[in-house]
MARKOLTI-597544 format. One line per 5 residues: for each residue x, y, z of C-alpha. Coordinates in nm, 4 decimals, padded with zeros to 6 digits. Layout:
X/Y/Z  ...
This chain:
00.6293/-01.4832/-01.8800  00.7257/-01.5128/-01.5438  00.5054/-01.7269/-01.2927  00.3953/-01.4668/-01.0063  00.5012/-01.5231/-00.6292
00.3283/-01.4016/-00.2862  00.7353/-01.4097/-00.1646  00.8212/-01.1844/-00.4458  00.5055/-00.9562/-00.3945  00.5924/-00.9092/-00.0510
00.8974/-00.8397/-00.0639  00.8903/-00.5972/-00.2881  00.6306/-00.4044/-00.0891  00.8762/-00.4512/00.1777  01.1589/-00.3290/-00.0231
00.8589/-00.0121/-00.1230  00.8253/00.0572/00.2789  01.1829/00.0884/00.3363  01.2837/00.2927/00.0151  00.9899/00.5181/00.0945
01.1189/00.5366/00.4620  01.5062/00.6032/00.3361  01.3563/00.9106/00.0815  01.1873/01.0583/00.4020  01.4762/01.0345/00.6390
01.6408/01.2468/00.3479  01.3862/01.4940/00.2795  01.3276/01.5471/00.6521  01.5383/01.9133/00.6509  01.3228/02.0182/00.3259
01.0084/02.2480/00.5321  00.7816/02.2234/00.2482  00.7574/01.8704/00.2453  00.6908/01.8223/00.6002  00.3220/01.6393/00.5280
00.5372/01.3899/00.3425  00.7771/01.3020/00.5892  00.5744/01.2953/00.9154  00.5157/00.9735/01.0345  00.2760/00.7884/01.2314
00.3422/00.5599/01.5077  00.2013/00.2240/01.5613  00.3620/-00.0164/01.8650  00.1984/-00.3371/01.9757  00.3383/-00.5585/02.2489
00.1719/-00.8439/02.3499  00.3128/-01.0763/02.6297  00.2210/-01.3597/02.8764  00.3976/-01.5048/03.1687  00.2669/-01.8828/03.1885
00.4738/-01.9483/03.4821  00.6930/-02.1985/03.3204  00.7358/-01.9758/03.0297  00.6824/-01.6064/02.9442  00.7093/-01.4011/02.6789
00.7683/-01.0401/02.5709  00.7045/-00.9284/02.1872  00.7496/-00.5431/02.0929  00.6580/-00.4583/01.7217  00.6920/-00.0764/01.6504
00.6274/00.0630/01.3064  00.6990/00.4220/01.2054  00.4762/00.4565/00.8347  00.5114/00.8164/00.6309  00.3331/00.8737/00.3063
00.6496/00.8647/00.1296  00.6395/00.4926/00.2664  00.3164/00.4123/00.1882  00.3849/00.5375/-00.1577  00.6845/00.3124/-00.1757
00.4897/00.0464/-00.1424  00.1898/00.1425/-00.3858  00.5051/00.1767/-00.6072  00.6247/-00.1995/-00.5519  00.2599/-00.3007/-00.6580
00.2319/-00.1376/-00.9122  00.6333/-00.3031/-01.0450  00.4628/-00.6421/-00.9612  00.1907/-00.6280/-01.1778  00.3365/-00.4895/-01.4562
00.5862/-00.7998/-01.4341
């Protein structure tokens, strides 16, 4: 039996999000499954200019329910491992 890792969890939830996103992208042109496709946008972009240093940080994530079904998916693989 094979010794279960946080690394391997998440990347395979990772690996969920992105598969999810990729079947989306294709099924985009289909009209009935709009609801699965649409996504929602979440940005967040914190920054700070310290004088002697700044920086900027922009993290933008675009999550369907394709992709959160992807990763349900990649849960459900890791416990059955």
């Amino acid at each position: 039996m094979m010794k279960k890792n946080a690394w391997v969890l998440l990347l395979l939830i990772v690996l969920g999000l992105v598969g999810g996103a990729l079947v989306a992208m294709w099924l985009e042109s289909v009209p009935g499954l709009s609801f699965l496709t649409r996504t929602a946008d979440l940005s967040w972009s914190p920054a700070a200019d310290l004088l002697v240093v700044g920086f900027e940080l922009s993290i933008r994530i675009e999550i369907s329910l394709l992709s959160i079904i992807g990763a349900i998916v990649a849960v459900w693989l890791y416990r059955k491992m």
